[in-house]
C-alpha positions in Angstrom: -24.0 -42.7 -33.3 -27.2 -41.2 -31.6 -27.1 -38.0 -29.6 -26.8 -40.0 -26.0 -23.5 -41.9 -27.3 -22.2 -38.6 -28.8 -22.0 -37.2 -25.6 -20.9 -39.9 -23.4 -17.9 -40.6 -25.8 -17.1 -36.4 -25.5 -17.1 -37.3 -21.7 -14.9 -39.5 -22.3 -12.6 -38.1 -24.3 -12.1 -35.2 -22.2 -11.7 -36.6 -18.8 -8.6 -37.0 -17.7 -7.1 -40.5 -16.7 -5.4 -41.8 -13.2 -1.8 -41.5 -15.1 -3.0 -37.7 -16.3 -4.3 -36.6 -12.8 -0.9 -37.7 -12.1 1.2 -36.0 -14.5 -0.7 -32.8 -13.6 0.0 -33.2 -10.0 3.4 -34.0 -10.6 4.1 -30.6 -13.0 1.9 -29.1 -9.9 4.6 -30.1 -7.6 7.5 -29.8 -9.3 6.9 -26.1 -10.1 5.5 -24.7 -6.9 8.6 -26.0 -4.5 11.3 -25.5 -7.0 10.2 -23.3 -9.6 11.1 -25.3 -12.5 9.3 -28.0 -14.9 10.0 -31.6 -15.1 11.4 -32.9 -18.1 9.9 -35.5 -20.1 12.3 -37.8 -18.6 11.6 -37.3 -15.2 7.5 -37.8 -15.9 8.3 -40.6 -17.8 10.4 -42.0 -14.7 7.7 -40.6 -12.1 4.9 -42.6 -14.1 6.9 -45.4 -15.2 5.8 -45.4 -18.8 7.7 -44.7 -22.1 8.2 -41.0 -22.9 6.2 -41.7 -26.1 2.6 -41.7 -23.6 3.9 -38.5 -22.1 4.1 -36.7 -25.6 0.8 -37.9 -26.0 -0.5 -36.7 -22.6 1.0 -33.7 -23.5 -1.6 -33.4 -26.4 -4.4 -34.0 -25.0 -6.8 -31.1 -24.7 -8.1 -31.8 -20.9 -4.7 -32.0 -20.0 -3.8 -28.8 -21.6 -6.5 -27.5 -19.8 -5.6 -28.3 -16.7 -2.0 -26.9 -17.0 -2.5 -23.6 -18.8 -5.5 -23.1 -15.8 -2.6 -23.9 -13.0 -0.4 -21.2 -14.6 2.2 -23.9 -14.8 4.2 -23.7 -18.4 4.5 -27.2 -19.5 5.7 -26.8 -22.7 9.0 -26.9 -21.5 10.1 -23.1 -22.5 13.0 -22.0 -21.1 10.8 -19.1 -19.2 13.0 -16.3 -21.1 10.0 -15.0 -23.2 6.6 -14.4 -21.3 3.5 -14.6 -23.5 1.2 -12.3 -24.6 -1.0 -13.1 -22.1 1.1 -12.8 -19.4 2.3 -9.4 -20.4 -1.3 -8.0 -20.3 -2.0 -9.8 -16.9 0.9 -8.3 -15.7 0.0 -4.4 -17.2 -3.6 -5.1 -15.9 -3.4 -5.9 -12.6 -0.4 -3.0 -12.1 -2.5 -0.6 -13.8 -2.5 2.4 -11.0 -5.7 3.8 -12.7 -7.9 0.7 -12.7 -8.8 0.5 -8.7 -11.1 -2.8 -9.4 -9.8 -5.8 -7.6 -7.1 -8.0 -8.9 -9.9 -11.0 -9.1 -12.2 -8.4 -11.5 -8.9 -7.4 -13.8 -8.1 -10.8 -14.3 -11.6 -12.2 -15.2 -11.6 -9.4 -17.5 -8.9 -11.4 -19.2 -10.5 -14.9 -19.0 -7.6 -15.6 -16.5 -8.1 -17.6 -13.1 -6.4 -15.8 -10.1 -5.0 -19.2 -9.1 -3.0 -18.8 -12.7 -1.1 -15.8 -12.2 -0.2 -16.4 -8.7 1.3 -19.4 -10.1 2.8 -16.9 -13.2 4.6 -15.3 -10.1 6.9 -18.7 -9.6 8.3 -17.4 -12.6 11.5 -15.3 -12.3 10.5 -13.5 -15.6 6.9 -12.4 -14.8 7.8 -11.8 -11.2 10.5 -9.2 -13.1 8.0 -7.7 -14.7 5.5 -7.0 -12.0 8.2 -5.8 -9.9 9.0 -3.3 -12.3 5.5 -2.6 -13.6 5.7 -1.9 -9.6 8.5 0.6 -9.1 7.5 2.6 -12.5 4.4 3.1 -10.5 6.0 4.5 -7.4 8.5 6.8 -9.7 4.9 7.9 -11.6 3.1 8.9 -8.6 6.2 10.8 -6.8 5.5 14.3 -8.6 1.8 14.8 -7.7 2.6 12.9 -4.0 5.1 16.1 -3.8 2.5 18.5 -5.2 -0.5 17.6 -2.7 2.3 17.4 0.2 3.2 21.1 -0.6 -0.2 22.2 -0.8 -1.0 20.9 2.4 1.3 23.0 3.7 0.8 25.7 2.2 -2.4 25.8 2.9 -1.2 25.9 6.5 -2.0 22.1 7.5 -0.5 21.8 11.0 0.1 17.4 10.3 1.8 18.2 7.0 4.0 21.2 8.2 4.4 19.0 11.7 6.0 15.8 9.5 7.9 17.7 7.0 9.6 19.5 10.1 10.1 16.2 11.7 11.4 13.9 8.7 13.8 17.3 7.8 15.0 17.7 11.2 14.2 21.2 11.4 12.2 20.9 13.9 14.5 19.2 16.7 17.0 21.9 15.5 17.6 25.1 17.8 19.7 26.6 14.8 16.9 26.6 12.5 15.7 30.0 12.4 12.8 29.2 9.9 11.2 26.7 12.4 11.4 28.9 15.2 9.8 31.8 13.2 7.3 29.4 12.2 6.2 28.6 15.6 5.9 32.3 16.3 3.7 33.2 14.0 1.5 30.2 14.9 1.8 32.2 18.6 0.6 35.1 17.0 -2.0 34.1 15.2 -3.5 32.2 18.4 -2.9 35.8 20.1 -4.7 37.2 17.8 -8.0 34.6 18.2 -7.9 33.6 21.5 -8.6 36.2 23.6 -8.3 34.9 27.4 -4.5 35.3 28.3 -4.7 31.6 30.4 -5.4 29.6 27.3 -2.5 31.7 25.6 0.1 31.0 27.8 -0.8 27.4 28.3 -1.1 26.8 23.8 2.2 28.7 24.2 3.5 26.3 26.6 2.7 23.3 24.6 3.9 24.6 21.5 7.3 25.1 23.5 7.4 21.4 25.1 6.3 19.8 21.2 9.2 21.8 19.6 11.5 21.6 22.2 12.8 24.8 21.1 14.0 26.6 24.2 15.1 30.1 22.4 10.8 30.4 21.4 9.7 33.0 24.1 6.6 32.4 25.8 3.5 34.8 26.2 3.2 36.0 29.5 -0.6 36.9 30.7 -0.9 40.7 31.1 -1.3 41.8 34.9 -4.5 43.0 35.9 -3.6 46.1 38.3 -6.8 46.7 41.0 -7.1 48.8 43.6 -10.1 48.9 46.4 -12.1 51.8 46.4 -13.4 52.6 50.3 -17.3 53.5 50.9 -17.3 57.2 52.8 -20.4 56.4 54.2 -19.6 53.1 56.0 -15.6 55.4 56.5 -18.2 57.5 58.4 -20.4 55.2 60.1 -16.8 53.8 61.8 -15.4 56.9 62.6 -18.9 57.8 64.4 -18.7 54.2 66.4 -15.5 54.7 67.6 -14.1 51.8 65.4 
């Protein structure tokens, strides 16, 4: 056989027929509206041939192919075991330290993103990623706390402004911490703001966000003047008669 027939008999060989195309569309299907795979029955039924041809499908490489690449587990597993292969997709993609795209991790593992979508049909692997998932949330809680508490202790207003908020301490005219918090914020604008107008009116807003009426406001120092008369205009008017 010469080199030109080699390759068209490959060709061939690994194309897929009509009654393939439609066994794959079929398992396609089947398994993205219910979730389940057909039975060899059921193709046989669906392509009206004997169940022996389907075995034989079922063998064929293209065909394998073409399944595996869809995600779709043909071989009739009971989905109660994921494969190697899924496990790794599953600890790759929910890695929290690898920030590459989900396309990138799965190439990484020679796997097509239209496969593990389809992976996710499967009650398992969707159990896995969901927990992969909440280990992840339970991981980062710790060091979410940490930067939240040195946020506020390094006296951002946002961060002390929420925690107040979400603790209710803020909306609370019991809470002798909030309202000695907002005091001292008082007092330290006091200290850098010099013009008693800008005071009051920080004051004021302070007040109205907190909506704590015991906080007690600044009031601008009064500037006593008195008028000073001239004694030569005094005696200018005297001399006038005025």
């Amino acid at each position: 056989m010469s080199t030109s027939q080699s390759r068209k008999y490959w060709a061939i060989k690994e194309s897929l027929t009509k009654q393939e195309k439609d066994l794959i569309d079929f398992y396609e299907l089947q398994w993205h509206l219910r979730h389940s795979v057909p039975t060899i029955e059921e193709l046989a039924q669906r392509l009206k041939v004997k169940q022996v041809a389907v075995n034989y499908y079922l063998q064929r490489r293209p065909v394998i192919k073409a399944l595996d690449d869809r995600g779709i587990p043909w071989r009739q597993h009971s989905q109660e075991d994921l494969t190697a292969t899924q496990v790794a997709a599953a600890i790759t993609v929910m890695n929290p330290v690898d920030d590459r795209p989900i396309n990138d991790k799965l190439d990484q593992l020679g796997i097509l993103p239209a496969t593990y979508y389809a992976w996710l049909n499967d009650p398992q692997f969707k159990n896995l990623v969901n927990n992969l998932a909440d280990q992840n949330l339970t991981n980062i809680r710790p060091a979410a706390i940490a930067e939240f508490t040195k946020k506020i202790n390094g006296g951002d207003w946002n961060a002390i402004r929420f925690w107040l908020e979400t603790t209710g301490e803020l909306n609370n005219s019991d809470a002798p911490q909030s309202e000695q918090l907002l005091k001292m914020i008082v007092e330290i604008i006091q200290d850098e703001v010099k013009d008693p107008e800008v005071i009051v009116r920080i004051a004021q807003r302070i007040k109205a966000a907190s909506q704590n009426r015991t906080l007690e406001i600044i009031t601008p120092p009064m500037i006593e003047s008195s008028v000073v008369e001239d004694q030569e205009l005094v005696e200018a008017r005297r001399k006038l008669g005025v």
